[in-house]
C-alpha positions, 0 to 999 in steps of 0.5 A: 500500500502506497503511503501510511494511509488508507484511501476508502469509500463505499461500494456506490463508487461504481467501479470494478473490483478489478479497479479498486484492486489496480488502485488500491482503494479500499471500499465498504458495501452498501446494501439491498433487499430485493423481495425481502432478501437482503445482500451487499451491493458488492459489485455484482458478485453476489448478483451478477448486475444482469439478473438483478436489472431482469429481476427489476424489469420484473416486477421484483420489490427493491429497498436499499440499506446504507453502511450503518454506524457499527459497520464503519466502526468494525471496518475503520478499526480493521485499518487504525489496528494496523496503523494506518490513518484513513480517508474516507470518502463517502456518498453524496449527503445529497442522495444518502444520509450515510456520511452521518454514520461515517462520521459517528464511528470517527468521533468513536473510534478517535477515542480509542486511537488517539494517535491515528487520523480520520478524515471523512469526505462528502464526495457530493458525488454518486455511481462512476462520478464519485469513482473517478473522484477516488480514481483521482486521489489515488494517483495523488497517492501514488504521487506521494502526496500525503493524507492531509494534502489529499484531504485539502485536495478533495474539499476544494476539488470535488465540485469540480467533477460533473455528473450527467445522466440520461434515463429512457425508461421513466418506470423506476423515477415514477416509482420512487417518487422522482416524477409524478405518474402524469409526468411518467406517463407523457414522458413515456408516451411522448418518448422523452429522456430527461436529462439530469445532472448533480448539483453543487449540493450533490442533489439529482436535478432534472434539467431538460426534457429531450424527446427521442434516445438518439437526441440525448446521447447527442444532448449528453456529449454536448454538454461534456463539451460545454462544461469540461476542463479545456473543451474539445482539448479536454485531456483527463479521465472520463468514466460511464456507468450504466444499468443494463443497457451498454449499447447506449453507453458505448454510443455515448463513449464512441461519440467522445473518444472522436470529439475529444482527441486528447482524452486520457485514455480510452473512456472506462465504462462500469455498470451502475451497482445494485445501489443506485440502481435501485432507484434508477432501474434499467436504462440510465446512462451516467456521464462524468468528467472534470471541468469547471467547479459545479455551482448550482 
């Protein structure tokens, strides 16, 4: 491990087990109920993310359940024993009320390692977005930057990560509350997408209402343009998640990778995990790059 110091978050940072081994970023595992049956949202291991998106399209009943209090302090003392400090960063307080049980098993667990640093982060992010964010401070990790430079990094730098997300099934925002039935129903019969994006509190904001899916995988890559570092010479990492639709993905990737020539590396694509896609269900294509600081 690079450093004396752990880089954690949880499991809704939407990348890979794959990923968060390559970049040594620790992570704890939110978790769902579907029909009454509880399991971690661990990555789509205990279930593969295509049979939960059909169990879903199916009718299947699903609640999510946030790391409580206990469960942060079991994990952080795992970590503290071995001498480590640690820096967690959690899922927007916009979406989620898990940073508060974060914080109650740092103000714990600081009694009793007395010596040891704690730093909790509101990410103000969520899925592959809040990803990237992690993905960036493990370079500076790995850059030799110490814990509390990246703690003053991430407090001053996390508004500037954008989120951007598309939905062609308006089935699961009607279920959770997120748009009326009307609204539903129209935007379903009309073939409308909403486009949404986070704010500067880390909140879900529909934005506009664009007719057709052809038009919002244009509308999204547009957006990219207008708001990221640079423009068309944007030159950092771009990372996608989605909830079981890929083709739609890869379109949005394809249409980046010819418009911004100097990105780094090719586009990362990741499914939206088991948490999030609770609450967006099949058909969400979420996009996220750096740019300038998000204000409202």
């Amino acid at each position: 491990m690079m450093g004396d110091y752990v880089l954690s978050c949880c499991s809704t940072a939407d990348l890979s087990p794959e990923h968060f081994k390559a970049r040594d970023i620790s992570f704890i595992c939110f978790h769902y109920y579907m029909d009454g049956v509880e399991y971690a949202d661990d990555l789509g291991q205990s279930m593969p993310f295509k049979d939960f998106y059909t169990k879903m399209k199916e009718g299947a009943d699903t609640k999510t359940s946030q790391v409580n209090a206990g469960e942060f302090i079991e994990y952080f003392r795992g970590f503290l024993k071995q001498g480590k400090d640690i820096l967690h960063v959690c899922l927007s307080s916009g979406i989620s009320g898990v940073i508060n049980s974060a914080m109650t098993a740092k103000e714990e667990l600081e009694e009793e390692f007395p010596e040891r640093k704690i730093y909790i982060v509101d990410s103000f992010g969520a899925s592959s977005g809040y990803g990237l964010l992690m993905d960036r401070l493990a370079d500076l990790r790995d850059e030799g930057m110490g814990i509390d430079e990246v703690y003053s990094w991430v407090e001053e730098n996390r508004l500037n990560l954008h989120h951007w997300f598309f939905s062609s099934d308006l089935t699961f925002y009607v279920k959770g509350g997120r748009i009326s039935k009307v609204s539903g129903w129209f935007g379903t019969a009309l073939d409308i997408c909403p486009l949404l994006n986070m704010d500067d509190e880390g909140r879900l904001i529909p934005r506009f209402k664009i007719r057709g899916k052809k038009k919002v995988i244009k509308e999204i890559v547009n957006k990219m343009e207008l708001f990221a570092e640079g423009g068309l010479d944007y030159s950092k990492k771009c990372f996608i998640s989605h909830s079981d639709c890929y083709e739609d993905a890869r379109k949005v990737a394809d249409m980046i990778e010819s418009r911004f020539p100097k990105l780094q590396g090719k586009v990362v694509i990741n499914s939206v995990g088991t948490t999030i896609g609770s609450h967006t269900g099949p058909g969400t294509v979420a996009l996220f790059f750096w740019g300038e600081k998000r204000t409202h």
